[in-house]
FITORTOR-311549 format. One record per residue (C-alpha): residue number from 0; residue in one letter; z, y, x. Coordinates in steps of 0.05 Angstrom, whole numbers, plus 5000, padded with zeros to 4 digits. Example, Ala and Ser with C-alpha at 12.3 -4.5 7.8 and 13.67 -1.06 7.14 Angstrom:
BEGIN
0 A 5156 4910 5246
1 S 5143 4979 5273
***
This chain:
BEGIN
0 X 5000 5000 5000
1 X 4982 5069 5025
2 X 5042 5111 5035
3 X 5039 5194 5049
4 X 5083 5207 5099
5 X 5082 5280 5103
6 X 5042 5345 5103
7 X 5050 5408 5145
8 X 4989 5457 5135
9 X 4979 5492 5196
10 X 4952 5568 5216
11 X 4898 5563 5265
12 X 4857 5486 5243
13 X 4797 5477 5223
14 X 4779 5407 5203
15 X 4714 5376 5166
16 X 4707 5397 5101
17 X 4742 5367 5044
18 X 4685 5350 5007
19 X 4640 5309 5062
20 X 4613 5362 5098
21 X 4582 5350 5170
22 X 4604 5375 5236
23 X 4566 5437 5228
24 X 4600 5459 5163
25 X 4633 5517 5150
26 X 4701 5507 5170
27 X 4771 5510 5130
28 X 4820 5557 5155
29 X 4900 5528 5146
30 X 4887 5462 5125
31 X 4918 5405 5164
32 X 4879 5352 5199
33 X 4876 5279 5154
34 X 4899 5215 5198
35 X 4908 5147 5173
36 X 4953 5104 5209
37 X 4947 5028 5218
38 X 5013 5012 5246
39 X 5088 5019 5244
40 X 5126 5059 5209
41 X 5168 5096 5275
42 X 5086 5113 5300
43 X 5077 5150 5233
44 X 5142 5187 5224
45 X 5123 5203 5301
46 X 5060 5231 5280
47 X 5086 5268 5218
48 X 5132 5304 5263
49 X 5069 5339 5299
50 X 5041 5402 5259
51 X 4979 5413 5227
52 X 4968 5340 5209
53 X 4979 5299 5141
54 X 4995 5230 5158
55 X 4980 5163 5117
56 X 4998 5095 5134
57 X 4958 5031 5116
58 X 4982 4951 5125
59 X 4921 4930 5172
60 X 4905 4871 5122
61 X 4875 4924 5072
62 X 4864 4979 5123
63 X 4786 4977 5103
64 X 4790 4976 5030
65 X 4841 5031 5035
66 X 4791 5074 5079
67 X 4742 5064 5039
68 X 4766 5095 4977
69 X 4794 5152 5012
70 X 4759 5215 4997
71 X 4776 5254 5069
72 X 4795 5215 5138
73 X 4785 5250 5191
74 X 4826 5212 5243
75 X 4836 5141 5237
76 X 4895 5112 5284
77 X 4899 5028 5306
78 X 4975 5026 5328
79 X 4995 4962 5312
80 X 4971 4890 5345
81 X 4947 4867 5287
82 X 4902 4923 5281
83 X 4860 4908 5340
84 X 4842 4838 5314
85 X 4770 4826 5324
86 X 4748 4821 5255
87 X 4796 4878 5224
88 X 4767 4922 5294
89 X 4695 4912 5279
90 X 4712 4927 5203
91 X 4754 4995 5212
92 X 4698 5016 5267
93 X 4641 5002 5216
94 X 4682 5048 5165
95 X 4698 5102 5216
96 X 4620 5103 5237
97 X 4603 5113 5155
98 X 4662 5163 5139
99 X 4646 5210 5209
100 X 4717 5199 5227
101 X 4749 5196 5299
102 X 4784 5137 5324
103 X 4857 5136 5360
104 X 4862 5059 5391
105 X 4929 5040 5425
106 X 4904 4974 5460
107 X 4945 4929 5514
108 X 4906 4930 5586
109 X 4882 4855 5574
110 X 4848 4876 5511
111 X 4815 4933 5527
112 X 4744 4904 5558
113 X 4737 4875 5492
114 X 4755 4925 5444
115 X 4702 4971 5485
116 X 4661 4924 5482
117 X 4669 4915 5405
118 X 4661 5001 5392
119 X 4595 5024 5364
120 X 4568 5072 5415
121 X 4562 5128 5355
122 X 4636 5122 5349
123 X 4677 5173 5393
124 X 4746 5135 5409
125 X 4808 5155 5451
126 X 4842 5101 5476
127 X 4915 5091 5493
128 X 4932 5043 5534
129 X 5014 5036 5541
130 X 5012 5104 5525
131 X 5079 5153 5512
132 X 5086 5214 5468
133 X 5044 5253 5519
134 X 4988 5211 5513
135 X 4993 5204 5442
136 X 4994 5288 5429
137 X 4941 5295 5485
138 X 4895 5236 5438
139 X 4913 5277 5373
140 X 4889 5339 5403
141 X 4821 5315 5426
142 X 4811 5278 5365
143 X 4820 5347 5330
144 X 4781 5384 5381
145 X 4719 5345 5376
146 X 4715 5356 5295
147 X 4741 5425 5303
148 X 4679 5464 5324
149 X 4707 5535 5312
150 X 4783 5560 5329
151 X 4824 5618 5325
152 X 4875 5597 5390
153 X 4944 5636 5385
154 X 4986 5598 5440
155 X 4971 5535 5492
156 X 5012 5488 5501
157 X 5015 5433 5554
158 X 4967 5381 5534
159 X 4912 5433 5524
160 X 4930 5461 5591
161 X 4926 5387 5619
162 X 4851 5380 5586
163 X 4821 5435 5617
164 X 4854 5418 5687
165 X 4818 5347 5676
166 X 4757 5375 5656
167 X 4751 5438 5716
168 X 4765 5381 5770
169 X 4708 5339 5742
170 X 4669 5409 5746
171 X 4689 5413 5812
172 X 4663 5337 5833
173 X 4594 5353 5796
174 X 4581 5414 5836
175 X 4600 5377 5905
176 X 4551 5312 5889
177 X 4498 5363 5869
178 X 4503 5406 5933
179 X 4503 5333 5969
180 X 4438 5312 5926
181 X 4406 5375 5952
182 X 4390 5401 5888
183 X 4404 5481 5882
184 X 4402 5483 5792
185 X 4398 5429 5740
186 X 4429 5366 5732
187 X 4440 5301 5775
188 X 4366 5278 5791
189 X 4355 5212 5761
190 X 4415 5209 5697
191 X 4386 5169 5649
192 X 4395 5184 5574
193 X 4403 5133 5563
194 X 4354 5098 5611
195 X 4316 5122 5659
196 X 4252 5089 5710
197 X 4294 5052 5763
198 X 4236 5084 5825
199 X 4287 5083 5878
200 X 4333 5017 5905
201 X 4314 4967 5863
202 X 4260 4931 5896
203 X 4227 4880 5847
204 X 4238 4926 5793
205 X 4199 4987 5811
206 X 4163 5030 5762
207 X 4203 4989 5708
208 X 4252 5017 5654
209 X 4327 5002 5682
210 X 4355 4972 5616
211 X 4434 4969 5607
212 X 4425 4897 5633
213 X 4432 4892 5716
214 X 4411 4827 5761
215 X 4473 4821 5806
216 X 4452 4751 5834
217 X 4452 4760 5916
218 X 4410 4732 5956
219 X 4428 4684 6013
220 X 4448 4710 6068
221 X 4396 4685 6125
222 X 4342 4715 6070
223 X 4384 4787 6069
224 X 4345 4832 6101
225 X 4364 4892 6141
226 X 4382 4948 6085
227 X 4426 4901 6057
228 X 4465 4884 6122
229 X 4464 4965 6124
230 X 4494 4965 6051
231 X 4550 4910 6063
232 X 4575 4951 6124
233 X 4575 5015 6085
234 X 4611 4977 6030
235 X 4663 4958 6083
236 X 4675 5020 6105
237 X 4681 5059 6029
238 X 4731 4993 6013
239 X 4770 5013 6076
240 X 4768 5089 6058
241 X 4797 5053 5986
242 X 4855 5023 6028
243 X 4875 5078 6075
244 X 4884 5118 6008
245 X 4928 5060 5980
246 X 4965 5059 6036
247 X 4982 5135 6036
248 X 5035 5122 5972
249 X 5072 5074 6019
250 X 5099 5136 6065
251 X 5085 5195 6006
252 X 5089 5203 5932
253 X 5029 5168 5901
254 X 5016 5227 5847
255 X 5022 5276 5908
256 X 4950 5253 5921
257 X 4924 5232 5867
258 X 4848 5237 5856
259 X 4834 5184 5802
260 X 4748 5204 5794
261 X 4741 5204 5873
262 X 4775 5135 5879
263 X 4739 5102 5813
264 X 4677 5139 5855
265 X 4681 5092 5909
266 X 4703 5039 5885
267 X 4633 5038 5838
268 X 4597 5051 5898
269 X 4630 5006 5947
270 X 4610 4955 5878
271 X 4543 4973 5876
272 X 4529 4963 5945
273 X 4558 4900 5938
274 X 4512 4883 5874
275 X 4580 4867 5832
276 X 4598 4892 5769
277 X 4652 4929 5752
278 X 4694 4916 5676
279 X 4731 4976 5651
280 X 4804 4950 5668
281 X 4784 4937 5738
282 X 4756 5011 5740
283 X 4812 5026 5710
284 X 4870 4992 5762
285 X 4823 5026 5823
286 X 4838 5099 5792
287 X 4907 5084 5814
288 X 4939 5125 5759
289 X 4957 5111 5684
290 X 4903 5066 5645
291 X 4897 5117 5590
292 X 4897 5179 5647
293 X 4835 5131 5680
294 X 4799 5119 5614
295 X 4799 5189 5598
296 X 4768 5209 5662
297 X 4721 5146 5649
298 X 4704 5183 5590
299 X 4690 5250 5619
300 X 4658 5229 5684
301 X 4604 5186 5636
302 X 4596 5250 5594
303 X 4581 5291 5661
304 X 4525 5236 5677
305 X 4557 5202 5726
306 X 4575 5135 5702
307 X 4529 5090 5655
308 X 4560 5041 5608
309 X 4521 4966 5614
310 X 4519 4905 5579
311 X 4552 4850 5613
312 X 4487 4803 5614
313 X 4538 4735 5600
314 X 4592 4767 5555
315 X 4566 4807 5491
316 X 4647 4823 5480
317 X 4645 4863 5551
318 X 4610 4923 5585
319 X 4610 4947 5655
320 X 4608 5010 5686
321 X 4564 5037 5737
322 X 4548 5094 5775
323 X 4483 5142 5747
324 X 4421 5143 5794
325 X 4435 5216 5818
326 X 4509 5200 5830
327 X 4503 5138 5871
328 X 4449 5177 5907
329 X 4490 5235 5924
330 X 4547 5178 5945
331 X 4500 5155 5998
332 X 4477 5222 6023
333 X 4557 5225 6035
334 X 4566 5169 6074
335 X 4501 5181 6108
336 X 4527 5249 6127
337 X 4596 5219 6150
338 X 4567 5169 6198
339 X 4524 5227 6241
***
């Protein structure tokens, strides 16, 4: 049974209209932001404390129905375990997709490849993975933000201030790959969008489309010849770079350094040089910082154009992710420059 939790209308929100409207609506000043909950009760009265929003919890066995027949969602929230079940996932995505709502996803670490795997790539999810009340306020406001497309702003508080940190260092990283790709204006050469002629590295495959799907079958090593030996050394020495950074939290405080989209950098590069794919948790774990802190910058750095989302060729229920043509080319102008 659907139960309201609470309401708070707020001063300075402007979700979706109530009536259907699109994204590009006119928006409506003071009303609060909609968000059904599929979870526990402490999550909702959690939510309900937070202003501008107007919280309703659903029991995940009739969480579709119950979305269905709601006239305005525009947040839908999986809290619970039961709630990430493969077939009530697929369902709530599919209803999401229809009703144009966002998607809040609290997942466990060992799930998450799947549940990515499982989200229709029209669906914009945040994802929480053993998230606290930080996360959880920073996931509510870019659920709102997204929807929100005009704002009157009267004060900041932290978790806006920690957005636009994220997103001026990944600013920051575009600018240096681009001044390392030689390019002076545009974008990353070679970003496809979502696929893009694979010219440049791929041997067999040249003047071909480079689908989601990759070959990562090696060859044998007496057949290897001499720009792969020079691509396993360089993949040596970026995994060793990887290491000495690791080893840095044994004398210092590891958040003292850290650089989560430099290290998930390498590490995709070190794998690409290696021809092995990389699964979002293991991304994740090389970021060396929170999951949900890593799958946010996932998030951003594959808006940017640097990292691709692919098919895992032998898994439907997984995806890997790669570096973009440009990227991995400005990643070995790097090293090249490094080694003079």
């Amino acid at each position: 049974m659907e139960q309201a939790i609470q309401i708070r209308p707020g001063s300075a929100d402007f979700p979706p209209s109530a009536f259907g409207a699109g994204a590009d609506a006119e928006p409506i000043p003071g009303a609060a932001s909609s968000l059904v909950l599929v979870g526990s009760r402490m999550r909702a009265d959690e939510l309900a404390a937070m202003d501008r929003v107007h919280v309703s919890r659903i029991d995940a066995a009739e969480a579709a129905d119950r979305l269905r027949a709601r006239p305005i969602t525009d947040i839908l929230w999986l809290a619970s375990k039961e709630a990430i079940e493969p077939e009530t996932f697929i369902a709530l995505c599919g209803v999401a997709v229809a009703k144009s709502c966002r998607l809040v996803c609290e997942t466990p670490l060992d799930a998450l490849d799947r549940l990515m795997a499982a989200a229709p790539g029209a669906l914009r999810v945040e994802w929480l993975v053993d998230g606290d009340a930080t996360d959880r306020c920073v996931a509510l406001a870019a659920a709102r933000r997204e929807w929100h497309r005009a704002m009157h702003e009267v004060t900041r508080d932290p978790a806006m201030e920690r957005i636009d940190q994220l997103q001026e260092e990944v600013a920051r990283i575009s600018r240096l790959l681009v001044e390392l790709a030689g390019q002076s204006r545009g974008g990353l050469p070679g970003t496809p969008a979502p696929y893009a002629p694979a010219n440049e590295g791929f041997g067999d495959y040249t003047g071909q489309v480079r689908a989601p799907v990759r070959d990562f079958a090696a060859m044998p090593r007496s057949f290897v010849p001499e720009e792969r030996t020079i691509d396993r050394q360089r993949a040596k020495a970026v995994r060793r770079m990887l290491r000495q950074r690791r080893m840095r939290e044994q004398y210092f405080p590891a958040d003292l350094f850290a650089d989560p989209a430099w290290d998930m950098l390498l590490d995709l590069y070190a794998a690409r040089l290696e021809r092995q794919p990389v699964s979002v948790s293991s991304l994740c774990i090389a970021a060396a910082v929170p999951a949900t802190t890593a799958l946010r910058w996932i998030k951003t750095m594959t808006d940017a154009g640097l990292f691709l989302r692919e098919a895992d060729p032998l898994d439907g229920r997984r995806i890997f992710i790669a570096l973009s043509e440009g990227a991995a080319d400005a990643m070995t102008r790097y090293c090249e420059a490094l080694e003079e």
